[in-house]
N, C-alpha and C positions, 0 to 999 in steps of 0.2 A: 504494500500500500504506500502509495508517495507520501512523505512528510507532509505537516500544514504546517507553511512556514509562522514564524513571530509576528510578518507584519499582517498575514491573513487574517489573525486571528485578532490582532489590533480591531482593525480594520472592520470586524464584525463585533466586536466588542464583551469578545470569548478573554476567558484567562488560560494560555496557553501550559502545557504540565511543567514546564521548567520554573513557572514560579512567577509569571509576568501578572500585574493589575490591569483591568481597564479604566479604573478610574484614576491612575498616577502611575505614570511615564516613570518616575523614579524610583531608586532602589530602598525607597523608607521599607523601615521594618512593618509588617503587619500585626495591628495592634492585637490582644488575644478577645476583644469582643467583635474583632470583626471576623473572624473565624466562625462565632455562631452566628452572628445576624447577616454576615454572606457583605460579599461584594459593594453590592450597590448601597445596601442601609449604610455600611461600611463610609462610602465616598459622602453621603451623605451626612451622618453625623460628624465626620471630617471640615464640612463646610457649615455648620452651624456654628450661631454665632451666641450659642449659651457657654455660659462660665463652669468648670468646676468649681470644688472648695479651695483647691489648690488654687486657681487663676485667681481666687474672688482675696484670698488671702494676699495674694501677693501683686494687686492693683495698687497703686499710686497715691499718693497721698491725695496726689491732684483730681485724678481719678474719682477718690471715693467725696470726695468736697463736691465735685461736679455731680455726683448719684446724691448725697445727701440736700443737695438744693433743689433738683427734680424730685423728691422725697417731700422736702419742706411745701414744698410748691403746691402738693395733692392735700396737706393738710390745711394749706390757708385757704386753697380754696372750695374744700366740702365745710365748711363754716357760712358759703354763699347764701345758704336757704335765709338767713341773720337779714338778708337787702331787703326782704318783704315784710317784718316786723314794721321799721317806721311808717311803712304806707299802709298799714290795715284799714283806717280810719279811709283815707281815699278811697280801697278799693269798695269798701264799704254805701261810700257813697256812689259810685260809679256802676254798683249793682241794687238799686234798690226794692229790684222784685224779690229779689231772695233774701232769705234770712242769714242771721251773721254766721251764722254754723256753716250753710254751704261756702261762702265766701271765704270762712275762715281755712277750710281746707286749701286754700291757695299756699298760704304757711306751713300745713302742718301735714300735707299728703305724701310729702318727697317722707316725710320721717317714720312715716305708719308702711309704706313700702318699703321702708331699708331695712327692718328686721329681718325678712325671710330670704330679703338677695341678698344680704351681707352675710345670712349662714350661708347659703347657695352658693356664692361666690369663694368662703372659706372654704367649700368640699372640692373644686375643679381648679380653685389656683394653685398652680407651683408641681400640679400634678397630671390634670387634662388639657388644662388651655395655660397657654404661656403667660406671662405676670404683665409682657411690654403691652401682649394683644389687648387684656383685658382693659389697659388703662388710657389705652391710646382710644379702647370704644367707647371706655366712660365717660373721658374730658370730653371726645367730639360729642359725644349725646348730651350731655349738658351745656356746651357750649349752643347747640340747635335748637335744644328745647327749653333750654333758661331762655332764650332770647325770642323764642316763637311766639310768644303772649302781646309782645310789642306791635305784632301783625292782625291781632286776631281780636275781637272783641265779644264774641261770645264764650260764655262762662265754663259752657261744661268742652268745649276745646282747651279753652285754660287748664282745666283741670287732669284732661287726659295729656296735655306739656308735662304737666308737675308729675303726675306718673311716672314720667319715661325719664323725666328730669332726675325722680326719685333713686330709679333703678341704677342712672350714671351716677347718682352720688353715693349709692350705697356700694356701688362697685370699686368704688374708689378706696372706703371705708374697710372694706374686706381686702385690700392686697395692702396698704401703706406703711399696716403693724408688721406684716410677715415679709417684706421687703427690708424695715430694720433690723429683722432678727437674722435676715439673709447676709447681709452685707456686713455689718457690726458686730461687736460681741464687749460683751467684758465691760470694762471702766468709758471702753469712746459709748460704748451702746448707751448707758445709762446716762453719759454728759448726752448725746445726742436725742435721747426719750425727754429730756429737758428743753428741748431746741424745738421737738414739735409740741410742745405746748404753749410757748411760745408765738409759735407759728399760729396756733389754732387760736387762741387769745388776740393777735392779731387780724385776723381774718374776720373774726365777728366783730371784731370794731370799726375795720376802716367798711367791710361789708355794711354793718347801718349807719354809718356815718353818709356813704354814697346812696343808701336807699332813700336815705330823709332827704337828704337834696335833690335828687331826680325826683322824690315825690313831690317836692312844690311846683315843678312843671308840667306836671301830668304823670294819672299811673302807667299809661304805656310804657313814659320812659324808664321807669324801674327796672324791667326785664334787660333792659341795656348793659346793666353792670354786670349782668353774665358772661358778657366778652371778657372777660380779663381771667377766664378761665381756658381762654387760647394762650396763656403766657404759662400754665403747666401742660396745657396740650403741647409745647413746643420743646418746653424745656424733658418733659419724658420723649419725645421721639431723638432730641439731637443726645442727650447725655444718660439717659438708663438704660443700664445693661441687666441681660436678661440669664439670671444664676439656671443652670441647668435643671428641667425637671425632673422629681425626686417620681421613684417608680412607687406605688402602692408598698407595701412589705409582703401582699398576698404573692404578688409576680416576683417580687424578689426571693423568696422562702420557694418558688416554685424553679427559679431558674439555679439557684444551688441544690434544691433538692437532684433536678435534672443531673448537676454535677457532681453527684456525692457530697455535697457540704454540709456543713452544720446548717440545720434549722433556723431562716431569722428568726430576730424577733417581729413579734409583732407591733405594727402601726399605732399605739395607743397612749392617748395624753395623758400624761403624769399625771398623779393625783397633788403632787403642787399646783401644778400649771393651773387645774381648777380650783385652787386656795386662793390662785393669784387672780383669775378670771371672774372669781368672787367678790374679791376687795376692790375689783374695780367696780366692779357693779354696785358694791355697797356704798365706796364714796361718791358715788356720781347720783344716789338717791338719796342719802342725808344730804348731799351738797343741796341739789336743787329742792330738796324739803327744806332748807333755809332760805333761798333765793323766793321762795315761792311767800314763805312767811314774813320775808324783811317788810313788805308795803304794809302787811298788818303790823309789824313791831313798830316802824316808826310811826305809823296811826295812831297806836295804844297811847305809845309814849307822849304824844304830844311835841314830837322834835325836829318835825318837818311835814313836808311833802311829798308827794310824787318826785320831784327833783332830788329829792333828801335821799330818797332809794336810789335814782341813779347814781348819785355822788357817792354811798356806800356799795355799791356796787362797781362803779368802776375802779374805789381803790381797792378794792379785794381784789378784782381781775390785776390789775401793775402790779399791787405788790404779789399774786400767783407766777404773775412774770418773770419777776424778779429771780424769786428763787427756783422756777423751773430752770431758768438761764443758769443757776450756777449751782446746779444738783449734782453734777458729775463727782465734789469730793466730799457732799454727804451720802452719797449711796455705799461710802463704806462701811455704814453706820447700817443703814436701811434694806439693803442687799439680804442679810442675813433677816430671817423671820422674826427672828426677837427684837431688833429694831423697829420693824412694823407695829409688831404686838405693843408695844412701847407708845410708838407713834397714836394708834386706838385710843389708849387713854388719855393722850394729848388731847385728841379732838374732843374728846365727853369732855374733858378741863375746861374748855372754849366753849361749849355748849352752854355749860353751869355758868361758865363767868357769864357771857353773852346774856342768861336768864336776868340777871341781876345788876344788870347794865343800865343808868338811866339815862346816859347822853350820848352826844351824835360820836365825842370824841371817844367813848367804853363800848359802841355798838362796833365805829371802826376797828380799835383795837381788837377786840375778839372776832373779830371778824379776820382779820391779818393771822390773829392765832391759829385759828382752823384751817385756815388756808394754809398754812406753811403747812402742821402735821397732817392736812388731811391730803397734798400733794404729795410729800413724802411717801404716804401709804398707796396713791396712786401709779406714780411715774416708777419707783422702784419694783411694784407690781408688774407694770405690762414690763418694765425690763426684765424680772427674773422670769418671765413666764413659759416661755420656751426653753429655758435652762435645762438641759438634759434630754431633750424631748428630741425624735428622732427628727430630721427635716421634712416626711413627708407629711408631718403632722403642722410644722411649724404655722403654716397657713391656715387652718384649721384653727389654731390658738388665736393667733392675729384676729380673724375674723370673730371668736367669739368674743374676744376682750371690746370690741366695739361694737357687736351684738348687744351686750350686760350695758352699755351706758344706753342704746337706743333704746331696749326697755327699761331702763332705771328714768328717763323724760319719759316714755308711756305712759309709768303705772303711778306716777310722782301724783297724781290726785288723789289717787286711792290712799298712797301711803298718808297725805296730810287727814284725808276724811277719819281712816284708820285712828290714828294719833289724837283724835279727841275723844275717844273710846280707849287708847291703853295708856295712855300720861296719868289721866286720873284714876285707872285700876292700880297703877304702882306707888298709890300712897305717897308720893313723896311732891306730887302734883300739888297738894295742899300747901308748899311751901314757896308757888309759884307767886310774884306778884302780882297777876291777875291771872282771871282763864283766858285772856284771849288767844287765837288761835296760835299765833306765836310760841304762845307757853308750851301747848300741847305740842308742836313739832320741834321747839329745843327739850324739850325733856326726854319725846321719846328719842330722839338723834342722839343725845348722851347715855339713855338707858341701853339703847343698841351697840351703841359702839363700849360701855363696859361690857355687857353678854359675848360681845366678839372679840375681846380682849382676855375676858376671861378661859374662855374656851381653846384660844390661843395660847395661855399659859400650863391649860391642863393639856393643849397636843405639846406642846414640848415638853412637857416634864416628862411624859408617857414615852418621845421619843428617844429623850435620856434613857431613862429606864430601860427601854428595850434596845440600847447599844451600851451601854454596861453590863446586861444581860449577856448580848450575844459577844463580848469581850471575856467576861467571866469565863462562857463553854469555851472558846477558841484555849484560853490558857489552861481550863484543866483537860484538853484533849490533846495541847504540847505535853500536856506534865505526863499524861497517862502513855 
């Protein structure tokens, strides 16, 4: 039989027996995953432009400055829903066949959709659909449907924008946690979980600051300020890189099984990771169970106005600034669970003093109080929370840690209605200076946070216990 020369087989795009590729001319080694996934997947995953952990580890400083601004960028701007707060009152008048409940859904529909695509989006990122694709659909759908309402003047099209508006912002919400956990780690992760709160604190203020201005010239123009959600659509397409996707552990447990190997483990979030996805959750609903109280506290008190809650409201927000800006060299404190647990009774301290507070300058102060330890229990939260956790989970995490604050604002009525029902079943409600509603949500926000401090005392002491336990057996089974 005649030979088939080398270049024939080029030429039809066969790999000849001597050893030749059709996808590289070159004599590079053949890696050993392209031996099972064959040739072609082969040339393919060769020209993909995902990162290992190796690559991602050893980016550039410049590099990773450039990913963490594309990063900041999705944080400032899923805070945009914040443009439509100052105009309610306008759209209110601009719709007056309907009642303010339908109208108010213009605000509040992007938020009641983000629950279920922000899980949705933590089960298929980082695993089925790539992290760039996902964000690059979410900025353009927000940037189309934030601004589509400017064109439109009927109500229930508005409504079906905010929808889809909803869906880009929840999508945003569900990759931006597991994107930090991708790229960072350690002491930069936690200075940098400081940098997006920051970011996010920024974006709802200059977001209604331009809402109330474009609403003195008509509500059309509000929907305008969603253009400047083309300034992270731009900044993720030129500067975020995309970490390679983490396979399921069921495919990975099956493709060593295939080869003889150990057994993985399997895919499953820590049971930290949910301690941690918990405390977010819980200070993002004592928070807003104060923010919600402050217009009755200074009513009570007699120490202002409407104005009066602004002005203690935005110095809580600076000074949260502040020290999210410069958390990087107390998370050496807070990193560890007993910091936390520490942290808890800070905030019930703030609560109590806050109860017993009669002026504008003792409502700020404790106000600054709880803000600092109840950031701390925050920001060092979502940073340890993927701690140990395998990578195909890490998106999974991410997404729920900002699941728990979307419903910690859902359920924040219930918890206030709740709270005048269990302040005064803990007896110690009679030592409040009035009932007003105020009282009831700083009491119960300090009752909760000693119960979760407590219980966080007795999981560590039980987890002492059972590692001097298993210390004890390991030495008398040297000794034996």
């Amino acid at each position: 039989m005649r030979p088939v020369s080398r270049r024939a087989t080029r030429n039809r795009g066969e790999i000849p027996a001597t050893g030749g590729k059709a996808c590289d001319r070159r004599r590079a080694p053949v890696p050993l995953a392209a031996v099972a996934v064959g040739p072609r997947r082969a040339c393919m995953a060769a020209s993909s432009k995902t990162l290992s952990k190796e690559q991602i580890a050893n980016l550039s400083k410049r590099e990773k400055t450039t990913i963490l601004i594309a990063i900041l960028s999705l944080y400032f701007v899923v805070c945009s829903t914040m443009t439509i707060s100052p105009a309610l009152q306008t759209l209110y008048n601009a719709f007056p066949d309907f009642d303010r409940t339908t109208v108010m859904y213009i605000y509040t529909l992007p938020s009641l959709v983000g629950i279920p695509v922000t899980i949705l989006i933590g089960l298929i990122a980082g695993t089925k659909v790539r992290y760039r694709t996902i964000l690059l659909s979410a900025t353009a759908l927000m940037v189309v449907m934030g601004t589509a309402p400017f064109f439109i003047d009927n109500l229930y099209v508005i409504l079906a924008c905010r929808f889809l508006f909803g869906i880009g912002q929840a999508s945003c919400l569900g990759v931006e946690v597991s994107l930090m956990y991708m790229f960072f780690s350690g002491k930069e992760l936690a200075r940098y979980m400081g940098f997006t709160q920051v970011a996010g604190s920024l974006g709802n203020i200059v977001f209604m600051q331009i809402g109330g201005i474009l609403a003195t010239t008509g509500w059309h123009m509000v929907f305008l300020a969603y253009l400047i959600v083309t300034v992270a659509f731009v900044l993720v397409l030129l500067f975020m890189k995309e970490p390679e996707l983490s396979a399921p552990a069921k495919k990975e447990q099956a493709v060593e099984n295939a080869a003889g190997a150990v057994s993985a483990k399997k895919d499953r979030i820590p049971l930290a990771s949910w301690v941690c996805i918990f405390l977010v959750f819980f200070f993002t609903l004592v928070f807003q169970g104060l923010t919600v109280s402050l217009s009755s506290l200074v009513s009570e008190l007699g120490i202002g106005d409407a104005a009066t809650t602004g002005t203690l409201s935005s110095i809580s927000m600076v000074f949260g600034m502040i020290v999210s800006a410069f958390f990087g060299p107390i998370f050496g404190v807070t990193k560890r669970f007993g910091g936390r647990v520490l942290c808890l009774f800070g905030m019930a301290a703030a609560f109590l003093i806050m109860i017993n507070m009669r002026s504008f300058v003792g409502i700020a102060a404790s106000m600054c109080l709880f803000s600092f330890f109840g950031l701390q229990v925050m920001i060092s939260s979502m940073a340890s929370a993927a701690n140990g956790a395998p990578d195909s989970v890490k998106g999974k995490i991410g997404a729920f840690c900002q699941t728990g604050v979307k419903i910690a604002v859902f359920i924040v009525s219930y918890y206030t209605a709740a709270s005048l029902a269990v302040a005064p079943a803990t007896g110690l409600y009679a030592f409040a200076p009035s009932a007003a509603q105020y009282s009831a949500d700083l009491w119960t926000g300090a009752l909760l946070c000693i119960i979760c401090g407590v219980v966080g005392i007795v999981a560590l002491v039980a987890k002492k216990g059972k590692g001097s336990k298993a210390v004890k057996t390991e030495t008398a089974s040297k000794a034996a």
